[in-house]
Steps between C-alpha positions, in 0.01 A plus 500: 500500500268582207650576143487869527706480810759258385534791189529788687768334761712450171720760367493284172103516529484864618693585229311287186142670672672812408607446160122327457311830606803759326403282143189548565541828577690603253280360234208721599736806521564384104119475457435791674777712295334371154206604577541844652713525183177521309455855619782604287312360194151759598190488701304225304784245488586574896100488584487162273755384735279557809207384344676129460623508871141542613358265269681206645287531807556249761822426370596811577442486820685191542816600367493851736469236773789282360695812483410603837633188644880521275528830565406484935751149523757691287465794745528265820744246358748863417427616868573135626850444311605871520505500929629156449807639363496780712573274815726235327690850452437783672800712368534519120768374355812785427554439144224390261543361177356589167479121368196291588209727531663688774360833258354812599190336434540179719624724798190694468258267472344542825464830459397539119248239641375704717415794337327298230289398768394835655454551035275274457286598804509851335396313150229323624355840712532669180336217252299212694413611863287827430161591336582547137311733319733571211543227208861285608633731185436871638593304851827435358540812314410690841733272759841564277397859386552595869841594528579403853312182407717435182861551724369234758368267207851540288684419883254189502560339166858588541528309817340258269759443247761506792372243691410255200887581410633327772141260527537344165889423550399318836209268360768361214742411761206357761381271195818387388477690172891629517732328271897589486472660127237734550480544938788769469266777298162336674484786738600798271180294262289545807568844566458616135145291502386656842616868391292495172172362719553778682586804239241390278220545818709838573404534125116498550549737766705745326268460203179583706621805704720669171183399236194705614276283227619177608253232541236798372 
């Protein structure tokens, strides 16, 4: 049995492959929020932005491909665990508790998961997979002017922020990060750092469809 397999027939591995690809993850969705931040500051320091991503070229492209890869085993390695513990038990349990990640968030997280996936297929329709004509700015400025468009992007990013709630509390515990003085508020920490991801892309949104000269 090759490496891989020994890791995936472990819950222990299964469940360090996930908290590999969710850092990873998560560090381009920090990334990715400072730099779509830029719009806030105007055109030229948003289209300054872009102009840096494209410069780095091949690199680029390798780090789309990295991302590819965390972001597909993340996907399968949820799927994988999530009808795992739908046949170890079948009927939920009657009373849940709050304590331990056993949130909202974490009893969602299939499902937050899931529409983020069928939000970025929407994303990358809108910004990579088409014929652009317009400059990434008016692109932008167009996508999140279009009301409908700005209600399913604000559901997206939301989803966002609630499944990085719950995601963040999960990788401390799956590398060992708890300790008794602080483990008690680690999850309300979480939930505060997933919820301002998310309100500050809601932000951009807002910003774009309210602010007719944004990004102008």
């Amino acid at each position: 049995m090759g490496r891989t397999s020994r890791t995936l027939s472990s819950s222990l591995g299964r469940k360090m492959l996930m908290a590999a690809s969710g850092s990873f993850l998560s560090l381009f969705i920090l990334v990715h929020l400072a730099g779509n931040s830029s719009a806030l500051l105007g055109r030229t320091t948003f289209l300054a932005y872009v102009d840096y991503l494209h410069s780095l070229g091949v690199l680029l492209h390798f780090f789309e491909i990295l991302l590819l890869t965390a972001f597909c085993t993340h996907v399968f390695l949820a799927l994988l665990l999530f009808f795992e513990n739908r046949k170890a038990r079948p009927e939920p349990y009657a009373v849940v508790k709050s304590s331990g990640g056993a949130t909202l968030a974490g009893q969602t997280m299939i499902y937050s998961g899931t529409v983020i996936l069928l939000f970025l297929v929407l994303h990358l329709q809108n910004f990579l997979f088409i014929d652009r004509e317009l400059p990434v700015a008016d692109l932008l400025r167009t996508v999140l002017g279009n009301p409908a468009l700005a209600v399913i992007y604000l559901i997206g990013t939301l989803a966002v922020g609630l499944h990085l709630s719950h995601g963040l509390w999960s990788l401390c515990q799956t590398l060992g990060l708890e300790h008794p003085k602080y483990t008690s508020t680690l999850d309300k920490k979480a939930a505060l750092l997933g919820l301002a991801i998310g309100l500050f892309f809601a932000l951009i949104i807002v910003v774009a469809l309210f602010y007719p000269g944004f990004l102008l």
